[in-house]
C-alpha positions as CSV (number, residue, x, y, z in Angstrom):
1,X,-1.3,-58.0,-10.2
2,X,-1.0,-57.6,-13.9
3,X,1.2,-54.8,-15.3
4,X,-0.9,-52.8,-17.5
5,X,1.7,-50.4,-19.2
6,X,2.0,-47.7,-16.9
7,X,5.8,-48.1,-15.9
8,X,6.7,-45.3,-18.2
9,X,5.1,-42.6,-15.9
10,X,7.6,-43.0,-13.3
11,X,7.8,-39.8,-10.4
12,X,10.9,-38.5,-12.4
13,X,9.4,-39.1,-16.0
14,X,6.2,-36.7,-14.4
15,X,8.6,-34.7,-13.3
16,X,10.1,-34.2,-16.8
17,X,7.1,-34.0,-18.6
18,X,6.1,-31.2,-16.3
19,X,9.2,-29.3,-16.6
20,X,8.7,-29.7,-20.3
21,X,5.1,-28.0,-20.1
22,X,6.2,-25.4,-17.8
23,X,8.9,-24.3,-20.5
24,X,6.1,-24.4,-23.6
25,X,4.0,-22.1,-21.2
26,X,7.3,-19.9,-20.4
27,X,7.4,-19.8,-23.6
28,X,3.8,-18.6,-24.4
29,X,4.3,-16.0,-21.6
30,X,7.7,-14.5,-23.5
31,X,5.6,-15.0,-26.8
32,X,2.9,-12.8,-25.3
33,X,5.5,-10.4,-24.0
34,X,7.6,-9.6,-26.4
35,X,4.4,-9.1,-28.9
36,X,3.7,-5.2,-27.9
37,X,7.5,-4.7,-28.5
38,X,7.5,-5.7,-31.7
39,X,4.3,-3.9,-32.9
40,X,6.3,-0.6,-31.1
41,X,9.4,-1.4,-33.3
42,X,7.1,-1.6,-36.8
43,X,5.7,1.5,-35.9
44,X,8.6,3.3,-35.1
45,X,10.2,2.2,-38.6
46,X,7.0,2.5,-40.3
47,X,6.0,-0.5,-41.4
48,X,2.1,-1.3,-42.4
49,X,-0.1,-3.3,-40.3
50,X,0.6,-6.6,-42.3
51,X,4.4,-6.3,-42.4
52,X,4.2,-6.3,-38.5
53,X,2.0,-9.3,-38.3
54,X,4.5,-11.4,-40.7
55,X,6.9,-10.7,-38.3
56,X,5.4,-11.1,-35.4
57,X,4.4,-15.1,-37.0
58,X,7.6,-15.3,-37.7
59,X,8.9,-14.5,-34.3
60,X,7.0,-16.7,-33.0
61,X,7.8,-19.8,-34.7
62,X,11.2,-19.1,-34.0
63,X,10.9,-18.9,-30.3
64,X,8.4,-22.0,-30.5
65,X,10.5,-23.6,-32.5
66,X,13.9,-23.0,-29.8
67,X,11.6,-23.5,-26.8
68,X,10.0,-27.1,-28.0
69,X,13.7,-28.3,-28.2
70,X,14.6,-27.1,-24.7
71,X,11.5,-28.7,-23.9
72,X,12.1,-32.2,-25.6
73,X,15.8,-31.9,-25.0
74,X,14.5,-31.6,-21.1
75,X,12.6,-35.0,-21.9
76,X,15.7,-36.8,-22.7
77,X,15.6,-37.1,-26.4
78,X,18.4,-36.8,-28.3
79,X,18.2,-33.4,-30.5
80,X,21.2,-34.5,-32.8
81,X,19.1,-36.9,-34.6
82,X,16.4,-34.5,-35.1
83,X,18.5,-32.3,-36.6
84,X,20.3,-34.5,-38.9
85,X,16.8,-35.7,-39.8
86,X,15.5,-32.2,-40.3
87,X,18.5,-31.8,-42.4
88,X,17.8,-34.7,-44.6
89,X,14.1,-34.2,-44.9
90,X,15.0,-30.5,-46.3
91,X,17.2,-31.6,-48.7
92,X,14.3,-34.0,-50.0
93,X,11.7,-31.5,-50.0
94,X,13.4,-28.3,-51.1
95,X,12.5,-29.1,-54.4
96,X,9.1,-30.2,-54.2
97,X,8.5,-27.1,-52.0
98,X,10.7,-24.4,-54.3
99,X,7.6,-22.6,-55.1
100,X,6.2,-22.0,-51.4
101,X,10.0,-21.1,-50.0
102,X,9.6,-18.8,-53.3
103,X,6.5,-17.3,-52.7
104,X,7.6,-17.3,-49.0
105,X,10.3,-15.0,-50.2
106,X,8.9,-12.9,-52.7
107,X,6.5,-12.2,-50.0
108,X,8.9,-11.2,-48.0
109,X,10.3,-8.6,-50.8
110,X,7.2,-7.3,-51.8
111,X,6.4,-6.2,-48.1
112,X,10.0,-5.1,-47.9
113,X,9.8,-2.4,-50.8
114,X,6.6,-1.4,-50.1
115,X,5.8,-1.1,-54.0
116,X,2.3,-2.5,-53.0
117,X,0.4,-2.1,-50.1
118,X,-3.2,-2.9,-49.2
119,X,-6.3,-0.7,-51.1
120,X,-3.7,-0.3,-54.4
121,X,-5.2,-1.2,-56.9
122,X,-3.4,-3.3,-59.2
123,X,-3.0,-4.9,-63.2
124,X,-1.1,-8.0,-63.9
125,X,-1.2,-9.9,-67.1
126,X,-3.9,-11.5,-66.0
127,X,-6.0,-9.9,-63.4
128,X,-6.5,-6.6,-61.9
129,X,-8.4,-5.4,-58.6
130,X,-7.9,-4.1,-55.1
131,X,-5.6,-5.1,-53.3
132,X,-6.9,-6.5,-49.8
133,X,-4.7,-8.9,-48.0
134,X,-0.8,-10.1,-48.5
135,X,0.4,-12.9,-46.9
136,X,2.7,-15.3,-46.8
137,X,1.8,-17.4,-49.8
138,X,-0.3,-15.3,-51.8
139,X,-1.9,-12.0,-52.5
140,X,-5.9,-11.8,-52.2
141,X,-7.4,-9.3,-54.7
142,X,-11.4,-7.9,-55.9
143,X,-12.9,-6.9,-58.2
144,X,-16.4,-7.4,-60.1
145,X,-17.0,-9.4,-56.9
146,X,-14.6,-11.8,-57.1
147,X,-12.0,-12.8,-54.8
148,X,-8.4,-13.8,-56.8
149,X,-5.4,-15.2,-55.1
150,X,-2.8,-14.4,-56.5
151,X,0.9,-16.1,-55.7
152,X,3.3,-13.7,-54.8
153,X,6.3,-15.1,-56.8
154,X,4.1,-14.1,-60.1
155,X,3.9,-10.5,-58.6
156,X,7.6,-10.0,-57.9
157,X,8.5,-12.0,-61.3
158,X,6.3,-10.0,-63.5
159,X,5.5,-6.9,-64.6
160,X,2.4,-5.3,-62.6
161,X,0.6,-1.7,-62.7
162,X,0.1,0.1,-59.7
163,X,-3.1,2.5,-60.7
164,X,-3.6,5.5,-59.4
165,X,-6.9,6.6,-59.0
């Protein structure tokens, strides 16, 4: 009989790889649990709808993040050389990504202070409208009909209006 390539899906590799799903789901399960906890704990410190659902993202590629290496780690690869990999690979691209880590940050700030928050309506150098969405990478304005994006590193380096109406 002719061995067509299935020798890698020995009993104990199966058993592995369905250890290693079990975990992802475990981890979709905690993901799902820990959810209404952390909506509880931005309301009780009063942060705004979109504050909480940053975090929660957040939360969640961290403990996707921790439980995919249990996971592979379970498979038998070596996490060292990830790591050292990841390492490398960050060092490479922290320059080319400096203005998404940036506007990853200045998002962070602007939510942080709270000196805009969604229906303000807002002047920059260039643009003005409502405000009507902040995330991560930028912040979506209107006005006249027209959606602008606006990054957030050019609203925490620059000088903006808030207008009161």
């Amino acid at each position: 009989m002719e061995n067509i390539g299935l020798e890698i899906f020995t009993l104990n590799f199966l058993i592995k790889l369905t250890l290693a799903l079990g975990i992802m789901i475990l981890a979709r399960i905690f993901i799902n649990s820990i959810t209404p906890s952390i909506h509880s704990a931005c309301t009780k410190n009063n942060l705004d709808h979109h504050s909480c659902i940053m975090i929660t993202k957040i939360m969640r590629y961290i403990i996707n993040i921790f439980f995919g290496a249990i996971a592979l780690q379970n498979l038998g690869l070596d996490l060292n050389m990830f790591f050292a990999l990841f390492g490398i690979t960050g060092i490479v691209l922290s320059y080319g990504m400096k203005d998404i880590v940036a506007n990853f940050i200045a998002s962070i700030l602007i939510l942080g202070y709270k000196y805009i928050k969604i229906n303000d309506y807002i002047k920059t150098k260039d643009w003005q409208g409502r405000v009507i969405d902040i995330n991560l990478r930028y912040t979506t304005i209107e006005y006249d009909n027209m959606t602008i994006l606006i990054p957030n590193i050019v609203l925490y380096t620059n000088p903006i209006a808030i207008i009161k109406e």
